[in-house]
Wavefront OBJ file of the C-alpha trace (Angstrom):
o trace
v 46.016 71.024 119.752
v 43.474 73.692 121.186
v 42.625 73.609 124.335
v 38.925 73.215 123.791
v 38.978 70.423 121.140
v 40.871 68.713 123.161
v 38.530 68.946 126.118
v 35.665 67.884 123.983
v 37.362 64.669 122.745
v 38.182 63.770 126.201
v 34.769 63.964 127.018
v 33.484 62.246 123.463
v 35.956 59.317 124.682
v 34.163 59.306 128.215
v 30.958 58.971 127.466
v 32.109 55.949 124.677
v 33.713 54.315 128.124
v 30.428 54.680 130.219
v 28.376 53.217 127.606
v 30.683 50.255 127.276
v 30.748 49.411 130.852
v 26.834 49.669 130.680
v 26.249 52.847 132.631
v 24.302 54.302 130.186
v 21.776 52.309 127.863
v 20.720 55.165 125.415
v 22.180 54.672 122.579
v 20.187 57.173 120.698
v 20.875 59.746 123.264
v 24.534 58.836 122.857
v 24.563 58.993 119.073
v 23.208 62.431 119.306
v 25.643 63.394 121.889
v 28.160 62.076 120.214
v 26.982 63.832 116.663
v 26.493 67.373 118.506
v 30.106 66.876 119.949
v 31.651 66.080 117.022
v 29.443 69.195 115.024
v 31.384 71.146 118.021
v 34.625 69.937 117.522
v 34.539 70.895 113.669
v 33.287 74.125 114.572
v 35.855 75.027 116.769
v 38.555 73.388 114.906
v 37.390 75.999 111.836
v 37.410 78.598 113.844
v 40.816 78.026 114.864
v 42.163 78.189 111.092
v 40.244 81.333 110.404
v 41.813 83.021 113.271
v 45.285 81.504 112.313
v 44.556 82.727 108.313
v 43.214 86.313 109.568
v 46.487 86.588 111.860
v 48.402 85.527 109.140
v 47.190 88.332 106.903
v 47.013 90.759 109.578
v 50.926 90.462 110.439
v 52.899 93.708 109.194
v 56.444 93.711 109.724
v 57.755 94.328 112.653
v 59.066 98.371 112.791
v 61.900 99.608 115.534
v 60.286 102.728 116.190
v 57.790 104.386 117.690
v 57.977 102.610 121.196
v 57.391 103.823 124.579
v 60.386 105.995 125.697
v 62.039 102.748 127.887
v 64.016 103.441 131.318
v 67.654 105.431 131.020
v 70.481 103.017 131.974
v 71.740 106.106 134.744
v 70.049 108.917 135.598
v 71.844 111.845 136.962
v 70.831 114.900 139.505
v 72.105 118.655 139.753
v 70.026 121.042 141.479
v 66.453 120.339 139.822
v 67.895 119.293 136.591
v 67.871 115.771 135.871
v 70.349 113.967 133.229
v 69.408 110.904 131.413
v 71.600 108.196 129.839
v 69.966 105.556 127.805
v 73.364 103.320 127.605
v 75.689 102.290 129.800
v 78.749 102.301 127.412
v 78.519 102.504 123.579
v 80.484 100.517 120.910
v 82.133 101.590 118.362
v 80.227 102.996 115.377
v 77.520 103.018 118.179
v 74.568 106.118 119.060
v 73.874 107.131 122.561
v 70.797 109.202 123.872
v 70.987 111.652 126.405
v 67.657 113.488 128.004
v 67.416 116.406 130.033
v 64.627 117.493 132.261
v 63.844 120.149 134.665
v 62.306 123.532 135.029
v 63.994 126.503 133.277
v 66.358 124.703 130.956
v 67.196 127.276 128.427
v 69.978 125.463 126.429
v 72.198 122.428 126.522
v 74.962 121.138 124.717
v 76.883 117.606 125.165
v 80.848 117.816 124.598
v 82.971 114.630 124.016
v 86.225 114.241 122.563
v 86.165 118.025 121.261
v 82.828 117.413 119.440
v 80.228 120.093 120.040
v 76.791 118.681 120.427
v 74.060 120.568 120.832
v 70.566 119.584 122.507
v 66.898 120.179 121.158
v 64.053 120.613 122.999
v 60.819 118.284 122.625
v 58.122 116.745 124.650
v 57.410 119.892 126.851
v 60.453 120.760 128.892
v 62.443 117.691 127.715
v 65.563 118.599 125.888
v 67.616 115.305 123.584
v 70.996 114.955 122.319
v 72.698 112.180 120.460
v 76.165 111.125 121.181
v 78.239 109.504 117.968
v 81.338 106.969 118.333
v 82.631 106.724 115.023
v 83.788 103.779 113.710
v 87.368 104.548 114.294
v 87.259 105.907 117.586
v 89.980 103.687 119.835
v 87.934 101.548 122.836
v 88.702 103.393 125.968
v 86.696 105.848 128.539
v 86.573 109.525 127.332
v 84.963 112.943 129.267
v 81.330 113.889 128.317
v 81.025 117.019 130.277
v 76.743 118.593 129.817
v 76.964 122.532 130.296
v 73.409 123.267 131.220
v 72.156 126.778 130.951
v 69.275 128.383 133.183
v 67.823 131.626 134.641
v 68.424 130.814 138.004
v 72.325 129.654 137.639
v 74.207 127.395 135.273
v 74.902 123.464 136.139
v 77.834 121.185 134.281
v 77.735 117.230 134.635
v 81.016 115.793 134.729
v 80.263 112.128 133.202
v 82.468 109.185 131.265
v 81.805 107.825 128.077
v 83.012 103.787 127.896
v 84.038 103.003 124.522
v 84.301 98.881 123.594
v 85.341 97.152 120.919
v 82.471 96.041 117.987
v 84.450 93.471 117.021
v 84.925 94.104 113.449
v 85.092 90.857 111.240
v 87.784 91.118 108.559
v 86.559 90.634 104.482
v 87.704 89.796 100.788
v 86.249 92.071 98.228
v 87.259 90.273 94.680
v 85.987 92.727 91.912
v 85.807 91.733 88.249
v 88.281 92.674 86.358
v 86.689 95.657 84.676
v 86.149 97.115 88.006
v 89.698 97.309 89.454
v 90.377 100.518 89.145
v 88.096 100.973 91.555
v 90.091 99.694 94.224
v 92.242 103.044 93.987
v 92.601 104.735 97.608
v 93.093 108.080 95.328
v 88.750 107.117 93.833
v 88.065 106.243 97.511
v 89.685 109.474 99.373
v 87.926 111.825 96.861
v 84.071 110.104 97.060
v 84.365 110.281 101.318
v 85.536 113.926 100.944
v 82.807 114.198 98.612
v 80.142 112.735 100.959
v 81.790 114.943 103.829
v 80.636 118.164 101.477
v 77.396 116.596 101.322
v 76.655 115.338 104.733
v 77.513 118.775 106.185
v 75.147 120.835 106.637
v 73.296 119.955 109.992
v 69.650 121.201 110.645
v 68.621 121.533 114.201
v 66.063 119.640 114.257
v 64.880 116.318 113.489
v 63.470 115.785 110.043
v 62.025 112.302 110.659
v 58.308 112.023 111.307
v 56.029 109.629 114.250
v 56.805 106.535 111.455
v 60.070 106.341 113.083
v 63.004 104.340 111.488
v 62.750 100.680 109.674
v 65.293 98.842 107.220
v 64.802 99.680 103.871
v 64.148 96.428 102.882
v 62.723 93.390 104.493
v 65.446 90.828 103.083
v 68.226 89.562 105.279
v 71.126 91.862 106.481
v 74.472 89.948 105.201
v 77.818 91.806 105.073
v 77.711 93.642 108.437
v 79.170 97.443 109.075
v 82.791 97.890 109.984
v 84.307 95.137 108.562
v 87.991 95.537 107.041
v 87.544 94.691 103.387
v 91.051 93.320 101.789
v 90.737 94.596 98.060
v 92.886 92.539 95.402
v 95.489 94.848 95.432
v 96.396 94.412 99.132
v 94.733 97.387 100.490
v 91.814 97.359 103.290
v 89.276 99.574 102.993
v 86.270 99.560 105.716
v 82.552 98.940 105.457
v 80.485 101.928 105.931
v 77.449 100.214 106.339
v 75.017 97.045 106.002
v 74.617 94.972 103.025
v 71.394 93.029 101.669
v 71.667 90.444 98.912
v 68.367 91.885 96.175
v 68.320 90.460 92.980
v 68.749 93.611 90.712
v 64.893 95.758 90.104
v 63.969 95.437 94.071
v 62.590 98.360 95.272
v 64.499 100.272 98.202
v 62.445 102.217 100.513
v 63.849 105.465 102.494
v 64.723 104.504 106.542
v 62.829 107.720 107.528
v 61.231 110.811 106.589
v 63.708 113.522 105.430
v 65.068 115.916 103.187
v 67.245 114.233 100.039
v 70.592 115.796 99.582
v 72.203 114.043 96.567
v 70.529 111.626 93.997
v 73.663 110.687 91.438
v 76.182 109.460 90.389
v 79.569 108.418 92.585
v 82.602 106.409 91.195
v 82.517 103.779 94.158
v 78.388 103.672 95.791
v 77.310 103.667 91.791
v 73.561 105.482 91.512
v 73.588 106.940 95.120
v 71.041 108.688 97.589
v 72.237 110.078 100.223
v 68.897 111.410 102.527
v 69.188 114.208 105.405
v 66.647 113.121 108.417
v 67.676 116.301 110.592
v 70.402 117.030 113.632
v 73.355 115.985 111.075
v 71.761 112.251 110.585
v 72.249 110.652 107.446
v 71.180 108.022 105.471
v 72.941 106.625 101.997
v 71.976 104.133 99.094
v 74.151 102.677 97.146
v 74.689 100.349 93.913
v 71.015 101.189 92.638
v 70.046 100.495 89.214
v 67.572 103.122 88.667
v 67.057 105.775 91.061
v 63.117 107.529 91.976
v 64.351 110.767 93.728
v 65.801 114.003 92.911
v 68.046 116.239 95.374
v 65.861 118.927 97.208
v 63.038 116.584 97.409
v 61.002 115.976 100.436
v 61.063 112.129 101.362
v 58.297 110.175 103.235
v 59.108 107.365 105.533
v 59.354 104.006 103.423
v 59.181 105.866 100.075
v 60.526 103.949 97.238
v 63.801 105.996 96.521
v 65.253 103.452 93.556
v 65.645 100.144 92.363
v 68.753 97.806 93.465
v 71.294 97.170 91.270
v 74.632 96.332 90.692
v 76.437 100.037 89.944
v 79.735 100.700 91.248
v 81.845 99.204 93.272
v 79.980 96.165 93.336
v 81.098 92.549 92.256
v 76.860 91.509 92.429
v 73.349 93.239 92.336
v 72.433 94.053 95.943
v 71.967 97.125 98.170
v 74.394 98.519 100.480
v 72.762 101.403 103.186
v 74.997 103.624 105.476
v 74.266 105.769 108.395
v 76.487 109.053 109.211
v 75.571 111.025 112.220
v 77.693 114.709 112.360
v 80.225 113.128 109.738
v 80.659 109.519 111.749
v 80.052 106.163 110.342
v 77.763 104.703 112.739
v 76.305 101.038 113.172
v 72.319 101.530 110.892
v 71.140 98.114 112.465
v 72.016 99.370 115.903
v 70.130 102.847 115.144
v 67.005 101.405 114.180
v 67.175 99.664 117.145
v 67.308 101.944 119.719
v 64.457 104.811 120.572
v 64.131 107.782 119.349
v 61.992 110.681 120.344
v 58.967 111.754 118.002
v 59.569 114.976 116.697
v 56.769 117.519 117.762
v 55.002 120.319 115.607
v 57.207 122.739 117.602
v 61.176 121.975 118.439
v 63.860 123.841 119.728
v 67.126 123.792 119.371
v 69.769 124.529 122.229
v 73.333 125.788 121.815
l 1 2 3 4 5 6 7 8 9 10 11 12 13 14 15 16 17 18 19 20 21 22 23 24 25 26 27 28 29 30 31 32 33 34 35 36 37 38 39 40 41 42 43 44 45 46 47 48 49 50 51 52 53 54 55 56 57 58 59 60 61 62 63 64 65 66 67 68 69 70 71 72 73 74 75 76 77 78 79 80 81 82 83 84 85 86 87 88 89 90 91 92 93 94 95 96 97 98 99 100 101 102 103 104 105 106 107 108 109 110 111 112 113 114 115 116 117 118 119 120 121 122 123 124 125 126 127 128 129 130 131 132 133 134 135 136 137 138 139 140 141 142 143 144 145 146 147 148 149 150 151 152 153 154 155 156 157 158 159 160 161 162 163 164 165 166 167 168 169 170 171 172 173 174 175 176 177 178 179 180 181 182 183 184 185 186 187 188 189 190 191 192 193 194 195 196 197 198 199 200 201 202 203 204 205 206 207 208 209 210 211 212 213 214 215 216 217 218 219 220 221 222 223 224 225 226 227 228 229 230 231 232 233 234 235 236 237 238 239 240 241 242 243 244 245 246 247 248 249 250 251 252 253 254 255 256 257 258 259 260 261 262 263 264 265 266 267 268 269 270 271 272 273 274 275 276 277 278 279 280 281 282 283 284 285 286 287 288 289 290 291 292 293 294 295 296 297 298 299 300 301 302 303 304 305 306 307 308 309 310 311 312 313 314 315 316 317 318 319 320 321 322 323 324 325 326 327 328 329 330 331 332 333 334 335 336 337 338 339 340 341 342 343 344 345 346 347 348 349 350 351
């Protein structure tokens, strides 16, 4: 109950008390007191629901990004330059962001397990990077050495990168029968070298916008990313990415702002978009029943990109949406969760 109905029936039920024990002899004093309490209470008790009701319709759904940049999980010193790490160890599938800071930066790049990764420069002198564990990658501690580059001498961080286990949940995938040739690792092999082509070019900067990252649907995430799928014909196959049960016609809005790179066809995803948000980040849609986009077109944050459906390999209507970052499956969910940096009007990129 709120706090100041409350208090005003306490006192309503005080002043019935002192009357009865004949402290007060008004009763037409009390009958008005009692009528402009309970004219009060009713008041505030309507106020109450109209706040509750304009709350209600005020609540928007709660978005992962922008937030203020939070504290790095290490920070690490070399001369004046100053090394970031916002993780401690990543999972696999999982994103990690690295930060540089310090006068006369003029180019970084991030190397880990023979993967190039080059930094870009935003927020004044602050230069980012994103660090990808595929999927696949074995749990285990790996080198991530940070050649820095600078007019007044070059610096290298020596650092580890802690690998652990996402604990991949194992699957059956039962198709109908009309389907099963789907289940052919010959289909499969050809679509992923397929998405490789298309996921390969890498611009150097970010292509999302201030709106951040959300899901692309407000509906509950189901089948999660990684699982080992065990197809009818005794072969596993992984999960690239998240599922969402949609009845078949619900609209599927884009994670971010970017650049779509394929709008199609594909033997396995069905009526596919495959969207380019900048620095080799990637975001796919699969199983749609109609699709809104074309390739080359520019793509707004939350844009309605198709329809769900049930195209492909697909044994009911709903949506399945993957994340690649540089050519690795990576965890969506866990991407939208973390920060990201708002791209500026002016970036740089660092090699």
């Amino acid at each position: 109950m709120h706090a100041s109905l409350l208090n005003q029936r306490l006192l309503l039920y005080r002043w019935d008390a002192w009357y009865d024990l004949g402290l007060i002899d008004t009763p037409s004093w009390s009958s008005a007191l009692k009528s402009m309490l309970l004219f009060r209470a009713i008041t505030a008790l309507l106020i109450c629901l109209l706040a509750t009701v304009a709350s209600a319709q005020g609540e928007i759904p709660p978005a992962f990004q922008p937030e203020p940049r939070p504290v790095p999980a290490s920070v690490h010193a070399l001369a004046d330059i100053r090394l970031e790490l916002y993780f401690s160890s990543l999972k696999q599938g999982g994103v990690g962001l690295l930060r540089l800071d310090g006068g006369g930066v003029a180019g970084a790049q991030a190397e880990v397990r023979g993967e190039i990764i080059p930094f870009f420069r935003q927020d004044g002198d602050a230069w980012y990077a994103l660090v990808a564990v595929d999927m696949n990658t074995s749990p285990g501690a790996y080198a991530l050495n940070v050649p820095v580059r600078r007019g007044s001498g070059d610096v290298s961080f020596a650092l580890e990168l802690r690998v652990e286990s996402a604990g991949f949940i194992a699957q059956t995938l039962d198709l109908p029968g009309d389907r099963a040739w789907l289940e052919d690792a010959e289909i499969e092999n050809q679509e992923y070298a397929a998405l490789d082509a298309l996921a390969s070019a890498i611009s150097p900067v970010p292509l999302w916008d201030e709106t951040g990252f959300e899901l692309p649907h407000a509906s509950e995430l189901t089948s999660p990313f990684g699982a080992f799928r065990q197809l009818s014909n005794e072969r596993r196959t992984r999960h690239t990415g998240w599922d969402q049960n949609l009845p078949s016609g619900s609209p599927v809005r884009a994670l971010a702002a970017g650049l779509a790179r394929f709008a199609g066809q594909l033997d396995i995803r069905g009526n596919y978009v495959l969207i380019d948000h900048g620095l080799g980040l990637y975001s796919g849609y699969a199983h749609f029943s109609e699709l809104h986009v074309a390739a080359g077109q520019r793509i707004e944050a939350g844009e309605i990109i198709g329809f769900s459906g049930n195209s492909g390999r697909s044994s009911a209507p709903h949506l399945h949406w993957e994340t690649l970052l540089r050519g690795h499956w990576v965890d969506g969910a866990a991407l939208l969760d973390m920060w990201l940096p708002t791209p500026s009007a002016s970036v740089d990129a660092a090699s």
